[in-house]
N, CA, C and O atoms as a GROMACS GRO file, in nm:
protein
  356
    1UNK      N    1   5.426  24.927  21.079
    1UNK     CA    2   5.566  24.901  21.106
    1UNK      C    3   5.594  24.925  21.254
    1UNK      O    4   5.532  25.019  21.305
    2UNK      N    5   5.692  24.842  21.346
    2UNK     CA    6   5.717  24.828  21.460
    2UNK      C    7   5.808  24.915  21.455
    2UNK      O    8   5.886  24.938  21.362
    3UNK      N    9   5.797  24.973  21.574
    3UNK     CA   10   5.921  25.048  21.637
    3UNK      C   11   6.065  25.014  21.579
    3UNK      O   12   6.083  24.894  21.596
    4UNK      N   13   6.171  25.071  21.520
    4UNK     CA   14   6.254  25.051  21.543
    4UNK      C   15   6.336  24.962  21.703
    4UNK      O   16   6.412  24.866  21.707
    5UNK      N   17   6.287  25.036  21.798
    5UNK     CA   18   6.396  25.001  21.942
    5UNK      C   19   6.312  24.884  21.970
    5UNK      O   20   6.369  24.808  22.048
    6UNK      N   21   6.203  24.847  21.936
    6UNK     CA   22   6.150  24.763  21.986
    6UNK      C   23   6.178  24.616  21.915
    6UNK      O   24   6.185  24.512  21.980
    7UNK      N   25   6.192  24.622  21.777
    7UNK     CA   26   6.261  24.567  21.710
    7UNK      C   27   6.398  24.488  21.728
    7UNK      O   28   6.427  24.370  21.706
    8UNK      N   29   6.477  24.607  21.783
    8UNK     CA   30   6.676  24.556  21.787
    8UNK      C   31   6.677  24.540  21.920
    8UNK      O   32   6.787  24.503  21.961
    9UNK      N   33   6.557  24.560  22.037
    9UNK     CA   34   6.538  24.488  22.166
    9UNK      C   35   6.507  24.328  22.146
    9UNK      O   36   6.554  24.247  22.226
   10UNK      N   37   6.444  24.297  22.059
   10UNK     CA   38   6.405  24.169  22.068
   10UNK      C   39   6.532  24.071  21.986
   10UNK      O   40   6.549  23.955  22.022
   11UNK      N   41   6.590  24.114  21.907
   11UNK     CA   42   6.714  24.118  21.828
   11UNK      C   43   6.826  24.077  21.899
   11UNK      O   44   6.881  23.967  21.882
   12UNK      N   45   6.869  24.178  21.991
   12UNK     CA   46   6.951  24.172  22.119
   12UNK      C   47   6.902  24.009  22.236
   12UNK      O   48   6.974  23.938  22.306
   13UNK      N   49   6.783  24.004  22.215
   13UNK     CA   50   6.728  23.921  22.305
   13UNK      C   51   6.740  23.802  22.245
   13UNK      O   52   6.753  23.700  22.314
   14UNK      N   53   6.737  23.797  22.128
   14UNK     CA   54   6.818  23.628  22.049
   14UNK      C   55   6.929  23.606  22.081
   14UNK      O   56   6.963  23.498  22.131
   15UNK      N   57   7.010  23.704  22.059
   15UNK     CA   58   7.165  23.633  22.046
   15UNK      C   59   7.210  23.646  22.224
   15UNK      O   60   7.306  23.581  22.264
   16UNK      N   61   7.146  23.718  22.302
   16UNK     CA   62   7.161  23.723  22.450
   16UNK      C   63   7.105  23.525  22.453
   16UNK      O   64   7.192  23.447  22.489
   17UNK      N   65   6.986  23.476  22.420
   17UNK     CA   66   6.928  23.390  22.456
   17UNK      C   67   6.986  23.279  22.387
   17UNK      O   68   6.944  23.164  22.396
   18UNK      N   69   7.117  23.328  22.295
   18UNK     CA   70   7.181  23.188  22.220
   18UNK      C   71   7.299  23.152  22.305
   18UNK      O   72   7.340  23.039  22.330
   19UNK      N   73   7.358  23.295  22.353
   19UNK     CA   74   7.480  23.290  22.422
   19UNK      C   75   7.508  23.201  22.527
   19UNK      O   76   7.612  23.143  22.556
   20UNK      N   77   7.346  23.199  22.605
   20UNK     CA   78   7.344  23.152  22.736
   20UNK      C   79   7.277  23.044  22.727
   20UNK      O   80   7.229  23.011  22.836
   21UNK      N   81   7.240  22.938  22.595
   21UNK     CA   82   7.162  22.828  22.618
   21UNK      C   83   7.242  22.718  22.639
   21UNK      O   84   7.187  22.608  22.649
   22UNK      N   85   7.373  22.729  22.649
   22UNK     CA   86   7.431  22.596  22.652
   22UNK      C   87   7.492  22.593  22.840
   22UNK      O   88   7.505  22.508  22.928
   23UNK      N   89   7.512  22.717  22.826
   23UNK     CA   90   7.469  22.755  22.993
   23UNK      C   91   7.358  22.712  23.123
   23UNK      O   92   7.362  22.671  23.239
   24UNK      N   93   7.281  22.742  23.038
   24UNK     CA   94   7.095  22.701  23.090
   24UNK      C   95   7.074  22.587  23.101
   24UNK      O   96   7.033  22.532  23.203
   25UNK      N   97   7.104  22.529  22.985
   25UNK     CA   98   7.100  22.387  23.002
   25UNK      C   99   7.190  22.283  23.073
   25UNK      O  100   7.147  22.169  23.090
   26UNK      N  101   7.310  22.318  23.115
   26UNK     CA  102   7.383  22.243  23.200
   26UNK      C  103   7.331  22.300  23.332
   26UNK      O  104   7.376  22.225  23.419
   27UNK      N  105   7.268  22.382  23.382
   27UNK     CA  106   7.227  22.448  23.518
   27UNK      C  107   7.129  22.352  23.563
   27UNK      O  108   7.123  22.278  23.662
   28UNK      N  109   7.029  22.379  23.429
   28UNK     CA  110   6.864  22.297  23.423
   28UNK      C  111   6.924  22.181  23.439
   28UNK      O  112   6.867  22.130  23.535
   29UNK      N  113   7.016  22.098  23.395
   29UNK     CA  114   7.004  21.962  23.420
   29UNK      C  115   7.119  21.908  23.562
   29UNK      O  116   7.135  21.791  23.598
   30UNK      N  117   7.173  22.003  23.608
   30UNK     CA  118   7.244  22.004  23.739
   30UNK      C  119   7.156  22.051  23.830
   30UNK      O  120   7.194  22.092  23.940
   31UNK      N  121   7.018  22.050  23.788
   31UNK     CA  122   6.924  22.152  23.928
   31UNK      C  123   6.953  22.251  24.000
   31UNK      O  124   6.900  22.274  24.109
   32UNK      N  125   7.042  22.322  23.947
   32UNK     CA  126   7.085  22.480  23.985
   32UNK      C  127   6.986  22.601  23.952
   32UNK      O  128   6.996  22.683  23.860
   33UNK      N  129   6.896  22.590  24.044
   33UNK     CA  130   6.813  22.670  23.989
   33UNK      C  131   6.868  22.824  24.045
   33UNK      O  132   6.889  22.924  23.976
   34UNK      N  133   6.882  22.812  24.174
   34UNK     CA  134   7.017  22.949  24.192
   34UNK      C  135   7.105  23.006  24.088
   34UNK      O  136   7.107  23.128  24.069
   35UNK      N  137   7.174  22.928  24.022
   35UNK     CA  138   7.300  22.922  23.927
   35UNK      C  139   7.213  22.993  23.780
   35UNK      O  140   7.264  23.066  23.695
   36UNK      N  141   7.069  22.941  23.785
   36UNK     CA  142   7.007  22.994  23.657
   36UNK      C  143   6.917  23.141  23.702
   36UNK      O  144   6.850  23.186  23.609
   37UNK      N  145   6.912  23.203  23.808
   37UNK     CA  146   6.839  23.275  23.829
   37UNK      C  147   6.959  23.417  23.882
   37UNK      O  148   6.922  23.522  23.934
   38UNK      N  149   7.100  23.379  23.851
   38UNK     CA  150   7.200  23.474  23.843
   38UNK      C  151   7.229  23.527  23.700
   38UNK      O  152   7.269  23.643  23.698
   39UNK      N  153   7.212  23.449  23.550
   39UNK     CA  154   7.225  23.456  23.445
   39UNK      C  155   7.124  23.629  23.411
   39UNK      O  156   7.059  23.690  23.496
   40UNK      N  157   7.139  23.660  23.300
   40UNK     CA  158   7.068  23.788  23.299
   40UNK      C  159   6.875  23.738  23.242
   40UNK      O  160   6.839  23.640  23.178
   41UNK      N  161   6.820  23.816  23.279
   41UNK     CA  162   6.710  23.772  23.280
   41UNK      C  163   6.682  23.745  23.092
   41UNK      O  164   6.626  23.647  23.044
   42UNK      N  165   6.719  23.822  23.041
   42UNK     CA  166   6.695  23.803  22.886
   42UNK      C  167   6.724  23.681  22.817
   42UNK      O  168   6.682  23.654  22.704
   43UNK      N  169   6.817  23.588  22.909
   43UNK     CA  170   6.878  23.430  22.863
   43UNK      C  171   6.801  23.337  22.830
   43UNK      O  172   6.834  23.239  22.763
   44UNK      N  173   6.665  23.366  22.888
   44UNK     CA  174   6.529  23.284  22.912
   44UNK      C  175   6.471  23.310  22.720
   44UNK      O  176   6.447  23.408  22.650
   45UNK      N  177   6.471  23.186  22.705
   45UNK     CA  178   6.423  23.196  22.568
   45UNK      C  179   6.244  23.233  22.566
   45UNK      O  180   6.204  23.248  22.450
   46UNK      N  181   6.159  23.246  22.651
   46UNK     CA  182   6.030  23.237  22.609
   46UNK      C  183   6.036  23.450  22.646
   46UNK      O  184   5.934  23.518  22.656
   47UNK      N  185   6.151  23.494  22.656
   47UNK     CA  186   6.167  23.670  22.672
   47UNK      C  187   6.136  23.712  22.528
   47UNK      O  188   6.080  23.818  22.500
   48UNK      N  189   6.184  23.605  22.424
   48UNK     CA  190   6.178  23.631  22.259
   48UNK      C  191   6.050  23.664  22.241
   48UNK      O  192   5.974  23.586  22.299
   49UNK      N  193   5.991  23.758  22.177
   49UNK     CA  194   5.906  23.739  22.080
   49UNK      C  195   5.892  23.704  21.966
   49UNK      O  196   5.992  23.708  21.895
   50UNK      N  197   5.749  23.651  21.901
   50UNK     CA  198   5.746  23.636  21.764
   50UNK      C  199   5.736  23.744  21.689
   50UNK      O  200   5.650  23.823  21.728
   51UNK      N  201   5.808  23.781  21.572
   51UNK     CA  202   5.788  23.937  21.517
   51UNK      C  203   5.775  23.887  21.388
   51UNK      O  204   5.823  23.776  21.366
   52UNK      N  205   5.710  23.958  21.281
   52UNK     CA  206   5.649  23.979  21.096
   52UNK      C  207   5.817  23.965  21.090
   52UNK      O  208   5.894  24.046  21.142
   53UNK      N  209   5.845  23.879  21.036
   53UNK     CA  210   5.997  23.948  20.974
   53UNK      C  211   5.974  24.075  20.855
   53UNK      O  212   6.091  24.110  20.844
   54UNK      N  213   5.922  24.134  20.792
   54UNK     CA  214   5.882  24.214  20.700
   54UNK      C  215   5.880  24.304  20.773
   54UNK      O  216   5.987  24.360  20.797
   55UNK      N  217   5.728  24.363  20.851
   55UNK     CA  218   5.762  24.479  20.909
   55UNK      C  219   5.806  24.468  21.061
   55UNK      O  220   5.875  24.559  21.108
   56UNK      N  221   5.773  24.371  21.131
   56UNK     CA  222   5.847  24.411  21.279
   56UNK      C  223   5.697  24.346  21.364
   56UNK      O  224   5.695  24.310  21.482
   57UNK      N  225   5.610  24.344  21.293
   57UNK     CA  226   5.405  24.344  21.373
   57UNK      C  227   5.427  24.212  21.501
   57UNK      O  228   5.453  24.100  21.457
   58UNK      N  229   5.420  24.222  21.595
   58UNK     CA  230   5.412  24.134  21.708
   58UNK      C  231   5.304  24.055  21.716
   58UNK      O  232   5.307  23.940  21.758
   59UNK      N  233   5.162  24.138  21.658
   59UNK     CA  234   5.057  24.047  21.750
   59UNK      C  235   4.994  24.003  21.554
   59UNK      O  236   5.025  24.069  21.455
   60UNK      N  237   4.913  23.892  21.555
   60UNK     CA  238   4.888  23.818  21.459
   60UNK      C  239   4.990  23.789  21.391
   60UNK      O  240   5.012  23.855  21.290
   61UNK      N  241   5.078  23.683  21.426
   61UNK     CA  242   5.208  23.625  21.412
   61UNK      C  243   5.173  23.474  21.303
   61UNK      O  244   5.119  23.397  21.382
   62UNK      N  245   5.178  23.423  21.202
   62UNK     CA  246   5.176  23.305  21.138
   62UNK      C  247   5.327  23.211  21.182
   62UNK      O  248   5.433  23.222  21.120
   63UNK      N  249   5.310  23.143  21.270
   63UNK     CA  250   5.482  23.103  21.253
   63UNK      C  251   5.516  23.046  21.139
   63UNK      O  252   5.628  23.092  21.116
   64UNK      N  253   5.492  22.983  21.064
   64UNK     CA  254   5.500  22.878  20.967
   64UNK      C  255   5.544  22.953  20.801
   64UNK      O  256   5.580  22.911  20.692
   65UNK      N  257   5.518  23.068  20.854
   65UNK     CA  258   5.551  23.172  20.727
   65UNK      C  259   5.620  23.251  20.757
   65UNK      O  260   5.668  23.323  20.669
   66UNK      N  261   5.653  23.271  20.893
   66UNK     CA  262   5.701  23.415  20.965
   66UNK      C  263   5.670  23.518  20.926
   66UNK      O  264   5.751  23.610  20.940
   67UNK      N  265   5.575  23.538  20.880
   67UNK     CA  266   5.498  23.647  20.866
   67UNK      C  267   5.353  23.735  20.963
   67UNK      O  268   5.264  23.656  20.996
   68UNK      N  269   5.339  23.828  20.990
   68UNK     CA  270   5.215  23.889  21.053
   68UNK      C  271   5.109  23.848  20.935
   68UNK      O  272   5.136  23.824  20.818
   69UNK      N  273   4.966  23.845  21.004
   69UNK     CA  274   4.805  23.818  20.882
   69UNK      C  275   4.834  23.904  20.759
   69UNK      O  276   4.830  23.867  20.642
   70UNK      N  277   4.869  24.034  20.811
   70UNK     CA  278   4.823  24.129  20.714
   70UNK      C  279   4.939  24.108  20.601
   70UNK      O  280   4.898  24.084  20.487
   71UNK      N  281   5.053  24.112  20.617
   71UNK     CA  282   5.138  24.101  20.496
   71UNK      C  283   5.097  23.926  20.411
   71UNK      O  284   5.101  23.903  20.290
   72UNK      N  285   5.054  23.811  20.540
   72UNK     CA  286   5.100  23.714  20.465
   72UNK      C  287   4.946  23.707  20.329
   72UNK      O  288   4.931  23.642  20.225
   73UNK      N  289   4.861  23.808  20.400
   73UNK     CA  290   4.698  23.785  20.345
   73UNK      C  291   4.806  23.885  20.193
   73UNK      O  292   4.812  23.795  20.109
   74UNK      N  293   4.859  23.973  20.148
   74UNK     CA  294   4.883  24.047  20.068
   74UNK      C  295   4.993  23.934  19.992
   74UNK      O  296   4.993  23.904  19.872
   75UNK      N  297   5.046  23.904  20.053
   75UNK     CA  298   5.154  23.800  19.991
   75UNK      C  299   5.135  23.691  19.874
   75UNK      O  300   5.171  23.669  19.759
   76UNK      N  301   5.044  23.630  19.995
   76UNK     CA  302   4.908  23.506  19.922
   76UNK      C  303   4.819  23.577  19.762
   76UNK      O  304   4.831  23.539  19.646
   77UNK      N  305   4.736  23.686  19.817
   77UNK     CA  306   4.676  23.781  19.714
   77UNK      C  307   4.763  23.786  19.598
   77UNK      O  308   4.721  23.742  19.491
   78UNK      N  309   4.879  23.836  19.606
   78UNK     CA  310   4.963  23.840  19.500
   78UNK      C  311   5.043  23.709  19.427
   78UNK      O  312   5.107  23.717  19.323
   79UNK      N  313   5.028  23.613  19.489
   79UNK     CA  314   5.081  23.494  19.395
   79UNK      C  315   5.219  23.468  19.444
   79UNK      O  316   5.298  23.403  19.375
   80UNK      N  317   5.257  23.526  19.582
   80UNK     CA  318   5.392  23.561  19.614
   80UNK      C  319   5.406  23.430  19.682
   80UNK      O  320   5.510  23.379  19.641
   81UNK      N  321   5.355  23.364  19.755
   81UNK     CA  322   5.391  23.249  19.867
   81UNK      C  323   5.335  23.117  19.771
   81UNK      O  324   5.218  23.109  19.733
   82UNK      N  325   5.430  23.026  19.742
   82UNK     CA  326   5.347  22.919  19.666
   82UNK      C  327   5.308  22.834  19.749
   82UNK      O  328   5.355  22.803  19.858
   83UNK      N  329   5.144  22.765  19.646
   83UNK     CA  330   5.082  22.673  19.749
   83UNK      C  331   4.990  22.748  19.810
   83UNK      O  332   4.918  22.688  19.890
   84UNK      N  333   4.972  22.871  19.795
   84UNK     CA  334   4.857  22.915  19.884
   84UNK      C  335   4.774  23.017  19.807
   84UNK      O  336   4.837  23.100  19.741
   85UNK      N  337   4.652  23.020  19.808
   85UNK     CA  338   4.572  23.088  19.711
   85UNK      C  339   4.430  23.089  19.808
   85UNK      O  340   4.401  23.016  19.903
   86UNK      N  341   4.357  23.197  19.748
   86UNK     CA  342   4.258  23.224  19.823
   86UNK      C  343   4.108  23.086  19.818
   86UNK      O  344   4.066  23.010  19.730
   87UNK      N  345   4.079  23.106  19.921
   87UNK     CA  346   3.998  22.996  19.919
   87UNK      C  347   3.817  23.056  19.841
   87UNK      O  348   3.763  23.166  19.860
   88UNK      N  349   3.769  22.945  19.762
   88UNK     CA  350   3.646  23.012  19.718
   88UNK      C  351   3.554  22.884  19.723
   88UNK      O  352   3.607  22.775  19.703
   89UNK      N  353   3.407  22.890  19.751
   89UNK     CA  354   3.360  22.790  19.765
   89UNK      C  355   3.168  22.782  19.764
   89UNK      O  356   3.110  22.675  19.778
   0.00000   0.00000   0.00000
C-alpha cells in the first residue's frame, strides 16, 4: 500500500491538471509559451501518475485494468476480472 500523502498528492494533481486544461490549450494553440510556463507547474498533465486504484502501487501499472501486476495477477486467480484466466499450455 502507497503512502497515504503520496496518494492525495497525485489526487490534487488531477483536478489541478483538469482545472487548467482548457487554459493550456488555448496558450498551446496561441503559442504562448510564456503564458504556459506562468500556470502552476502541476497543470502539466504528464505530472500525473499512473497509480493501482486498489492500493495506491505506482510502478507495475496495467492501464487497461487500472490495476498494479500484483492485485490484477490475484484478481484474475480468483475469477474476479472476466475474460481473463490463467494461461496453461
Amino acid at each position: 500500500m502507497a503512502k497515504k500523502s503520496w496518494i492525495a498528492r497525485n489526487e490534487k494533481r488531477k483536478r489541478t491538471v483538469e482545472k487548467y486544461a482548457e487554459k493550456r490549450r488555448e496558450l498551446k494553440e496561441a503559442g504562448d509559451y510564456e503564458g504556459l510556463q506562468k500556470l502552476p507547474r502541476d497543470a502539466s498533465p504528464t505530472r500525473v501518475r499512473n497509480r493501482c486504484s486498489l492500493t495506491g502501487r505506482s510502478r507495475g501499472y496495467i492501464r487497461e485494468y487500472g490495476v498494479s501486476r500484483i492485485k490484477f495477477r490475484e484478481l484474475a486467480l480468483n475469477g474476479k476480472i472476466p475474460g481473463v484466466r490463467k494461461a496453461s499450455w
